[in-house]
N, C-alpha and C positions, 0 to 999 in steps of 0.2 A: 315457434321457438321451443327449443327445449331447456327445461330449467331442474338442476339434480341439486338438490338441496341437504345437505351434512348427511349423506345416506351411509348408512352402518348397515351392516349385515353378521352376525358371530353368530358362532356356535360352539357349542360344548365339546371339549375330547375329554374323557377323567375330570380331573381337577382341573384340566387349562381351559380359559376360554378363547377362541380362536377368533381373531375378526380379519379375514380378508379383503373386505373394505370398511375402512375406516373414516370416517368424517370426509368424505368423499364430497365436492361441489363445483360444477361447473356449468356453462351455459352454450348452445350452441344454436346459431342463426339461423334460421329454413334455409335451403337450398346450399347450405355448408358439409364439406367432407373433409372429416376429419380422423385421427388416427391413435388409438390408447397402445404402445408399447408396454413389455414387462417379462420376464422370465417366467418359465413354468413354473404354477404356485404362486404366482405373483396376486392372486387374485379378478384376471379378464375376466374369465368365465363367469364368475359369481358377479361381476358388475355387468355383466352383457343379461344377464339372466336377470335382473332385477329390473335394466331399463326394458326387457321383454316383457315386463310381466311375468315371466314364468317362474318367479319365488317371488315373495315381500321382504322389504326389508326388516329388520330390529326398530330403527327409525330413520327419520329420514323421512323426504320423497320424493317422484318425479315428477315436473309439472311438465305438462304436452299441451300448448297451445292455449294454456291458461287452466289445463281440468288436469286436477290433483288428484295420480294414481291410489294415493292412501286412500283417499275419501269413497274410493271406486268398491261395491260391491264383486263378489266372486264371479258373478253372471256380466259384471260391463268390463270386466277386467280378460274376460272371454273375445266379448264385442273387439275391445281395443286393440288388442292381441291380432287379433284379424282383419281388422277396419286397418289401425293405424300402423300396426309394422310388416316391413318384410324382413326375413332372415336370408342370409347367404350362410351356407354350412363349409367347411373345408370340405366334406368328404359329400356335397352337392345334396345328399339326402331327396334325389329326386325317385319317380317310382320307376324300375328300371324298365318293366313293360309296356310302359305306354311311349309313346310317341311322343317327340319335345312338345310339340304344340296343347297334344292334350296335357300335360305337367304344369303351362302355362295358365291351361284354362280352369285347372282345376279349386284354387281357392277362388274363382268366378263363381262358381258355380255353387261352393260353398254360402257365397256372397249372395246368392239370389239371382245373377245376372241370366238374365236370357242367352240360350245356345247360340244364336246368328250373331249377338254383340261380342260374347267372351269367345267365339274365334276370331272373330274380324281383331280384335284388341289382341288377341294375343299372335297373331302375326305379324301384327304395327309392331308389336314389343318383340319379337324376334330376328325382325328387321334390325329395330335399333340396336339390338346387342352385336348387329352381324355377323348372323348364323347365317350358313349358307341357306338358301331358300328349297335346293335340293332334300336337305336335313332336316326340315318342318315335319316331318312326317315317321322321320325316320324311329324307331326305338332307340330312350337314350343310352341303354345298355351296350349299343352301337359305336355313339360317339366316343373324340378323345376325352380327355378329362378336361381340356380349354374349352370345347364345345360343350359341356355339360353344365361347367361354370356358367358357361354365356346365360344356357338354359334356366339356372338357377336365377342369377340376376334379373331375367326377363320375368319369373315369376312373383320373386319378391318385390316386383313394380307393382303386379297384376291388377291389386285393390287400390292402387296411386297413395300408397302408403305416406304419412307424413316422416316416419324414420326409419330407415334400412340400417339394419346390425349385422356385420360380415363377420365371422369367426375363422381367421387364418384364410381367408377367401382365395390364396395362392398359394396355401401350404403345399398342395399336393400337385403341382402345376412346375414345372421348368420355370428357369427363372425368364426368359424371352417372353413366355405366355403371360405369367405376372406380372408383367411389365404392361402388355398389353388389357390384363383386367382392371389393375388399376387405372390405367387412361381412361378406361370403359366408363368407369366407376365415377370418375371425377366429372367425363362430358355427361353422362345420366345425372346426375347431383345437381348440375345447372342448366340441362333441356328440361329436365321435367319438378325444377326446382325441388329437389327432394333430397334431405337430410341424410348424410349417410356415414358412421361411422363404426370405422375397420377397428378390429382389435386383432393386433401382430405382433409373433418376435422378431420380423424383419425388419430391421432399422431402415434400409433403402429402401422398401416399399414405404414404411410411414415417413420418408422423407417428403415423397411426392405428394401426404396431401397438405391442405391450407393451414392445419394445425395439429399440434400433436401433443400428444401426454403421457406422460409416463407415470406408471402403478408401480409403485414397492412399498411394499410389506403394508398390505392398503391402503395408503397414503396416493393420493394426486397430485401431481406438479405439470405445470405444462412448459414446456419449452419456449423459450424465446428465440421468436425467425425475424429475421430480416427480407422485406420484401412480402412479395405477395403469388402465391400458385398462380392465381388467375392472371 
């Protein structure tokens, strides 16, 4: 479970001070895919970057499966960073020279993993994103931008992350194909019970998933659905 507790984040401009997320707090269930809408400026970025690890909060904190990010020194907050999340980028952030497979296997190998297990895993994870089996191989500088997506998603599995953060995971995609990532995104969520939540300004993509929320002017609110994705 993840647990975001009154998390604040500001900073100084002159005299103002800014806080893009403000008293921010919510909670979400393992194997749950959910969805933060907001307008540019609205504060995603700085709330995706805080549940990453990849800045601290002001106060606040995150809790992941009971261990309290604040309490975490700069060396486990590395670990965690790596152990427990995958990112999805809009613009894929994959290495254009190598081969989708090797892209897969590369935080493996980060990770320790021995070379016979992190390819075998990262063709199982290629599979499931369904990449053509032809394209395993291929340079992803090659693929379309759908397939490159695929390739990101299968990476940000690679460490069996507890929570996957997608940043506009369709921005750059036709809308047919975003249509087809998110499906991706939600069957991944509950094959491999893994926490997954998108931050968009596409209202119809965060329609589809199980819950969703909305950022302005650092503030959280979540919307009330009727019914249930699954």
């Amino acid at each position: 479970m993840i647990v975001v507790k009154d998390l604040v984040r500001q900073f100084k401009s002159g005299d103002r001070t800014i806080k893009p997320v403000n008293g921010v707090s919510f909670e979400l269930e393992k194997g749950s895919l959910a969805s933060i809408v907001g307008k540019s400026g609205s504060g995603k970025s700085t709330l995706l970057s805080l549940l990453g690890a990849l800045d601290k909060p002001t106060s606040g904190d995150v809790v992941v499966d009971g261990v309290s990010l604040a309490g975490l020194p700069d060396g486990k907050l590395t670990e965690y960073r790596r152990r427990d999340i995958g990112f999805v980028f809009q613009q894929f952030n994959l290495i254009p020279n190598l081969s989708a497979v090797d892209n897969v296997m590369l935080p493996m190998e980060f990770a320790g993993v021995r070379k016979a297990a992190r390819l075998q895993r990262a063709k199982e994870l290629l599979e499931q994103v369904q990449l053509d089996p032809e394209k395993h191989a291929r340079r992803t500088n090659r693929l379309s931008g759908g397939e490159q997506q695929r390739v990101a998603i299968a990476r940000a599995l690679a460490n069996e992350p507890k929570l996957i953060l997608a940043d506009e995971p369709t921005g750059n995609l036709d809308e047919q194909t975003g249509e087809h990532i998110i499906e991706l995104l939600s069957s991944l969520s509950r094959d491999h019970n893994t926490t997954i939540l998108v931050v968009t300004h596409d209202r119809s993509l965060a329609q589809k998933t199980e819950r969703c929320f909305r950022l302005q002017q650092g503030r959280l609110t979540e919307e009330v659905r009727t019914g249930s994705r699954r």
